[in-house]
The first five atom37 places (N, CA, C, CB, O) and aatype in JSON, in Angstrom:
{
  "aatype": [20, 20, 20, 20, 20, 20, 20, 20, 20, 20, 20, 20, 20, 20, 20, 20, 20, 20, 20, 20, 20, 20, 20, 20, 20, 20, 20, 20, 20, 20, 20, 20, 20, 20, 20, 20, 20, 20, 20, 20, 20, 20, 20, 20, 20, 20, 20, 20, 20, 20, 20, 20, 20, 20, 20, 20, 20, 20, 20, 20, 20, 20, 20, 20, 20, 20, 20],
  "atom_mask": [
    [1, 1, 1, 1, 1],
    [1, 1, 1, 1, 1],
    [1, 1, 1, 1, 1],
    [1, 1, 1, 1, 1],
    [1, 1, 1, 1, 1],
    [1, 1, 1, 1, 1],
    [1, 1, 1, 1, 1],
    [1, 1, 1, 1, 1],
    [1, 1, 1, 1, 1],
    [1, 1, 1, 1, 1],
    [1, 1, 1, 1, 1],
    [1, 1, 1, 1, 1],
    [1, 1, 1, 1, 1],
    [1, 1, 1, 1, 1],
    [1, 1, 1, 1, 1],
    [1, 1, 1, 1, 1],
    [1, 1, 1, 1, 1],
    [1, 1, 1, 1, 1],
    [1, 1, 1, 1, 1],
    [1, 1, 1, 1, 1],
    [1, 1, 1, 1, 1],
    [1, 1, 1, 1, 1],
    [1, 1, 1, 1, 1],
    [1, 1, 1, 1, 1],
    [1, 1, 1, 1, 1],
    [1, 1, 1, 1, 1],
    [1, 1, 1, 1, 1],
    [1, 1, 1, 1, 1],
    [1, 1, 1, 1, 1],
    [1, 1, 1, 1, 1],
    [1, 1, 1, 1, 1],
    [1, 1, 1, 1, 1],
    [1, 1, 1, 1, 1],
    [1, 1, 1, 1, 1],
    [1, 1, 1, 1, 1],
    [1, 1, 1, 1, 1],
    [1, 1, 1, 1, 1],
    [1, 1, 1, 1, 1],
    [1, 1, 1, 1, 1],
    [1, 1, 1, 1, 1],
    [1, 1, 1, 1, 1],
    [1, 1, 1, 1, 1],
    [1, 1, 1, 1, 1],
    [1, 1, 1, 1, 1],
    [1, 1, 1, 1, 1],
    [1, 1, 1, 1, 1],
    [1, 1, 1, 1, 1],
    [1, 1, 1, 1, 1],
    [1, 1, 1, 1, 1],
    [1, 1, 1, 1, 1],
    [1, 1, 1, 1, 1],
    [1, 1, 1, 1, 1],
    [1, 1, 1, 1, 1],
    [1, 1, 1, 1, 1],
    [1, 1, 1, 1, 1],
    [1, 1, 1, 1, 1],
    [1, 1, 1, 1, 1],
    [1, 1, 1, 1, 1],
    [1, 1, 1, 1, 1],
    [1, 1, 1, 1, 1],
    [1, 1, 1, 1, 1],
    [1, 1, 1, 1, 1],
    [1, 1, 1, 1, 1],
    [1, 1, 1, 1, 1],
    [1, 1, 1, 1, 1],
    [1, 1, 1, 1, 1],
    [1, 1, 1, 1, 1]
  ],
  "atom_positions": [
    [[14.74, 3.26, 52.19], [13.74, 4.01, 51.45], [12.34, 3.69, 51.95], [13.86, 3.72, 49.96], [11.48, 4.54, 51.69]],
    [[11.97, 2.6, 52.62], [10.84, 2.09, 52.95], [10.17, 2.69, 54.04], [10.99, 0.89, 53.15], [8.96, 2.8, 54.16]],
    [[11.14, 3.11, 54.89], [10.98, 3.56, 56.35], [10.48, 4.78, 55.94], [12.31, 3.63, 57.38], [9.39, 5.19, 56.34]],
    [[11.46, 5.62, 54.88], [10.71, 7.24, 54.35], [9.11, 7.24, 53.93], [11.54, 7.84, 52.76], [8.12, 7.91, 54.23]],
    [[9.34, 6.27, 53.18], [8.04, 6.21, 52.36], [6.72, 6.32, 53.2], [7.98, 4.84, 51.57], [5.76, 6.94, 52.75]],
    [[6.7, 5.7, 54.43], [5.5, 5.65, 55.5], [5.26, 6.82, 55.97], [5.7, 4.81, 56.69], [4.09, 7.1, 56.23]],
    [[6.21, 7.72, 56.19], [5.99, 8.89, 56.38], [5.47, 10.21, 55.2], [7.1, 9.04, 56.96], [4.96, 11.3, 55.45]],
    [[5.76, 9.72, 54.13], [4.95, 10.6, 53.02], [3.55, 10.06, 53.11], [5.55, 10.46, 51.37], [3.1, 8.92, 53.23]],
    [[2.87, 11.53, 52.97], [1.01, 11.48, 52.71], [1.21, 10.35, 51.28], [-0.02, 13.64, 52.1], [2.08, 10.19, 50.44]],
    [[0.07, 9.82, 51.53], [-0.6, 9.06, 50.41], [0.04, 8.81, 49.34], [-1.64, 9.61, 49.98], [0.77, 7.87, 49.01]],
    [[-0.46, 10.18, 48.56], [-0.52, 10.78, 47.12], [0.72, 11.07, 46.92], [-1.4, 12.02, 46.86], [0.98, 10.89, 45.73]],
    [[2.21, 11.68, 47.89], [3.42, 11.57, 47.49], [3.62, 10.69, 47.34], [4.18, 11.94, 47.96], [3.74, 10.55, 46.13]],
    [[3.87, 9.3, 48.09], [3.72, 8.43, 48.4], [4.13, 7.93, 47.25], [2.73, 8.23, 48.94], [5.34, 7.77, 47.06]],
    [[2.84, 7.47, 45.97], [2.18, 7.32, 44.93], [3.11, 8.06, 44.0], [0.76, 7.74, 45.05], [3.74, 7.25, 43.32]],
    [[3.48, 9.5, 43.7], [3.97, 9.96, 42.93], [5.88, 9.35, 43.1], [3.43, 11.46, 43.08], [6.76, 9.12, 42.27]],
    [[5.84, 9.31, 44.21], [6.99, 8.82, 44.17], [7.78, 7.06, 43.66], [7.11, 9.18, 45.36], [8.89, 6.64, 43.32]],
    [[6.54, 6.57, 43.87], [6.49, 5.46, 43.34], [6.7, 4.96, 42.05], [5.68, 5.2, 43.59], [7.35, 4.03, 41.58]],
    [[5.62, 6.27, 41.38], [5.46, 5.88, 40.09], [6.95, 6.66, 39.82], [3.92, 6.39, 39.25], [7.89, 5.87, 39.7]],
    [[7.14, 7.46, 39.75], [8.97, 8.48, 39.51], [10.06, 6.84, 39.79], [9.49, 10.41, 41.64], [11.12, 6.77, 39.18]],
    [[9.84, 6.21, 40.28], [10.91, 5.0, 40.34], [10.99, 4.18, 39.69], [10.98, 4.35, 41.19], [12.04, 3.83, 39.16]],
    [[9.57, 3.45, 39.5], [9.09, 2.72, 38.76], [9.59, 3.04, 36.98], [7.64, 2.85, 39.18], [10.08, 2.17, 36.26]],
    [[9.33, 4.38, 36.57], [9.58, 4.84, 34.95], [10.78, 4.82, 35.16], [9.03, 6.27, 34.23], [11.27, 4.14, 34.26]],
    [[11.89, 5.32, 36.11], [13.4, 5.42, 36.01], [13.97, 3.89, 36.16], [14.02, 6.46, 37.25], [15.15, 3.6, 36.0]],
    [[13.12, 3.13, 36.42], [13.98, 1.75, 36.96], [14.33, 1.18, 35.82], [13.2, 0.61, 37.89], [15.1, 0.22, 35.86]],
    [[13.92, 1.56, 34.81], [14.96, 1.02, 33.51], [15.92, 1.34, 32.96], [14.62, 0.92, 32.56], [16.66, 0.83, 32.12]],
    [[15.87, 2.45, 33.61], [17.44, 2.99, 33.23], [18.75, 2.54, 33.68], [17.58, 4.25, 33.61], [18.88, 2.34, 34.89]],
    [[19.91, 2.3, 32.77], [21.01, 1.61, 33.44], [21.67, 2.23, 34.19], [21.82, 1.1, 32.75], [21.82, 1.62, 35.25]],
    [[22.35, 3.53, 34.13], [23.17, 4.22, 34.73], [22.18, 5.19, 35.54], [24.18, 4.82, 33.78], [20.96, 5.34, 35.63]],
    [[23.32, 5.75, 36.06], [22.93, 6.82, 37.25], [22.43, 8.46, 36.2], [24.76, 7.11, 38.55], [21.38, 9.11, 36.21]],
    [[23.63, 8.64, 35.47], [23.62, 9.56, 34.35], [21.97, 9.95, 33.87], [24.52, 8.81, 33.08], [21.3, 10.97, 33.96]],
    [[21.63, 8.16, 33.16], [20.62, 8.19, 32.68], [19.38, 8.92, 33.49], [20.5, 7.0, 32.38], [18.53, 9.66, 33.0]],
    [[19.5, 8.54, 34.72], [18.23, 8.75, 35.9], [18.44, 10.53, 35.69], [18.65, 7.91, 38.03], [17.61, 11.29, 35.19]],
    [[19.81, 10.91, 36.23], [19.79, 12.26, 36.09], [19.68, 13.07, 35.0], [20.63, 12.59, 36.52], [19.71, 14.29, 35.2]],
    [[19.5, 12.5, 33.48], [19.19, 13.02, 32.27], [17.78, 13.08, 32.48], [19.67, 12.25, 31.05], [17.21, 13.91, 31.77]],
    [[16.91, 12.27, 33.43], [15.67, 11.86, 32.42], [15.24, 12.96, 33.42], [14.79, 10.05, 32.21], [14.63, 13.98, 33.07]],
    [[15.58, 12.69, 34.61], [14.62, 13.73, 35.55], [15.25, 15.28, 35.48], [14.64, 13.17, 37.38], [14.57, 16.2, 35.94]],
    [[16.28, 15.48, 35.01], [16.3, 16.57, 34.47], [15.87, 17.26, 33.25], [17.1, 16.67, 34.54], [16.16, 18.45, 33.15]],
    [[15.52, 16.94, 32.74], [14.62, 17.08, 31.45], [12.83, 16.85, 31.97], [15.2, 15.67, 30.17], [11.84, 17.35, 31.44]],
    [[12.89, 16.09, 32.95], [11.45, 16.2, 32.9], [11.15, 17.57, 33.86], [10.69, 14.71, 33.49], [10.26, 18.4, 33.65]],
    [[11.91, 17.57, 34.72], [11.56, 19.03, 34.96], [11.94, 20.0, 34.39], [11.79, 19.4, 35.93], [11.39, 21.03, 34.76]],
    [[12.98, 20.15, 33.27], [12.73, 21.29, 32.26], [11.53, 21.63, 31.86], [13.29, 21.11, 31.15], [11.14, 22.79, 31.79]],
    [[10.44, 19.99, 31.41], [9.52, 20.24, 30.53], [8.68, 20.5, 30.94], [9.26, 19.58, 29.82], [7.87, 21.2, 30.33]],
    [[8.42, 19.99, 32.41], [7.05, 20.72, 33.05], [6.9, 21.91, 33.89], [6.43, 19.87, 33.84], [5.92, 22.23, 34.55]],
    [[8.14, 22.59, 33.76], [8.67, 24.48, 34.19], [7.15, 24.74, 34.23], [9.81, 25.8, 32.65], [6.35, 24.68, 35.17]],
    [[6.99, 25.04, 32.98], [5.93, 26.04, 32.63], [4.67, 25.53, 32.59], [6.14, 26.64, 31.4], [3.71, 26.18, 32.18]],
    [[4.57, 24.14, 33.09], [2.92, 24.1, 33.31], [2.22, 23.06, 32.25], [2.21, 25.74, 33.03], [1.26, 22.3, 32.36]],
    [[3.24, 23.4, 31.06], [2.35, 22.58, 29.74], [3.64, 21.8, 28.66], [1.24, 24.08, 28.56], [4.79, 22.12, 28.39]],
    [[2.93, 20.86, 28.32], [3.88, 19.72, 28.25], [3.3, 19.62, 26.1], [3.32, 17.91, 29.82], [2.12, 19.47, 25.79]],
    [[4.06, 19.7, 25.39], [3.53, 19.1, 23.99], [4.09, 18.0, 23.58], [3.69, 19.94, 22.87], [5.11, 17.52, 24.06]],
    [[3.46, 17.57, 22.71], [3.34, 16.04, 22.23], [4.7, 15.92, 21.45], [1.88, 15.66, 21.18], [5.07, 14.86, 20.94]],
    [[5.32, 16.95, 21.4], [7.02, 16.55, 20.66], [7.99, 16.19, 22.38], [8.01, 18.63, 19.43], [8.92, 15.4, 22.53]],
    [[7.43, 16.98, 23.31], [8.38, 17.21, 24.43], [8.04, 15.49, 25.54], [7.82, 19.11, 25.38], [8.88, 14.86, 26.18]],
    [[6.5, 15.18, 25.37], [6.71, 13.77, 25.44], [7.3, 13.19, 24.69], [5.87, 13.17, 25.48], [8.43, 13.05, 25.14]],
    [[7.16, 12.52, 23.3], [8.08, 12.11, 22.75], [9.19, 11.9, 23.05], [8.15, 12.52, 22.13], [9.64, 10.76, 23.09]],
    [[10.03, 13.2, 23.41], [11.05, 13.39, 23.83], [11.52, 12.66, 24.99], [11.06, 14.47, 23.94], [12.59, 12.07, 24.84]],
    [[11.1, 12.59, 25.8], [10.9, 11.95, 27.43], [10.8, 10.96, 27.09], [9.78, 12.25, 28.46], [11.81, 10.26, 27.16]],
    [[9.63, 10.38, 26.58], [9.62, 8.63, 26.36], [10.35, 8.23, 25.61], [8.5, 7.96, 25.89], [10.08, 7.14, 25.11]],
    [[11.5, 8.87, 25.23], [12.56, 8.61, 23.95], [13.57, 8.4, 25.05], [12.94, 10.0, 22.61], [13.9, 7.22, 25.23]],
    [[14.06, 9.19, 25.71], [14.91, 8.68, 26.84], [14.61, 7.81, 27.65], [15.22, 9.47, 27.56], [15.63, 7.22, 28.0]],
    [[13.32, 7.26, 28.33], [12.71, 6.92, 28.99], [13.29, 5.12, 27.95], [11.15, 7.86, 29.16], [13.42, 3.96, 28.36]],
    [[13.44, 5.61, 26.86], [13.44, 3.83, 25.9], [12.33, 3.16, 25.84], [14.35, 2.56, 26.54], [12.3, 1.95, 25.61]],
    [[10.78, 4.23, 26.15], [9.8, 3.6, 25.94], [9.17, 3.94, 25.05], [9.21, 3.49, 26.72], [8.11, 3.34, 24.89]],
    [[9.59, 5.3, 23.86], [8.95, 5.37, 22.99], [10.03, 5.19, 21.62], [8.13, 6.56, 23.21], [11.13, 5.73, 21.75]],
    [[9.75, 4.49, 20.4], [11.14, 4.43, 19.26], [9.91, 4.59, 18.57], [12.46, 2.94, 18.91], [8.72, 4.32, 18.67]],
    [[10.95, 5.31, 17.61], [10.31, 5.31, 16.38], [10.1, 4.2, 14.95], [10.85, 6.28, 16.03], [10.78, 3.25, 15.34]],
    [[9.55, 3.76, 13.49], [9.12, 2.95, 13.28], [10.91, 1.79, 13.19], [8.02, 3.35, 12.09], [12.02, 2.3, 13.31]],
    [[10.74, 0.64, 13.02], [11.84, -0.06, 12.83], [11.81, -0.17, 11.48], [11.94, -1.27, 13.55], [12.7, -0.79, 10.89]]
  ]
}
């Protein structure tokens, strides 16, 4: 993956980084393919609402609600 990475501009680079970094907590493979499929459901259309984050950082296991 390292060798790819030198060859992406900058700013992919960067986006791709950070895309690993939020999935790297995920245990399974499943999980990775739930989360990034859903995140590109949610950003189809351009605009993202504060239930559809939620949503994401709910899979993501970085957002719970109160205990």
């Amino acid at each position: 993956m390292n060798i790819l990475m030198k060859f992406l501009p900058k700013d992919k680079r960067a986006l791709l980084e950070l895309a690993l970094r939020i999935t790297g907590s995920l245990k399974t493979q499943q999980q990775r393919n739930d989360v990034a499929q859903y995140g590109i459901e949610m950003l189809a259309d351009g605009k993202v609402t504060v239930a559809e984050w939620a949503k994401f950082g709910s899979k993501l296991g970085i957002l719970r609600g109160k205990h």
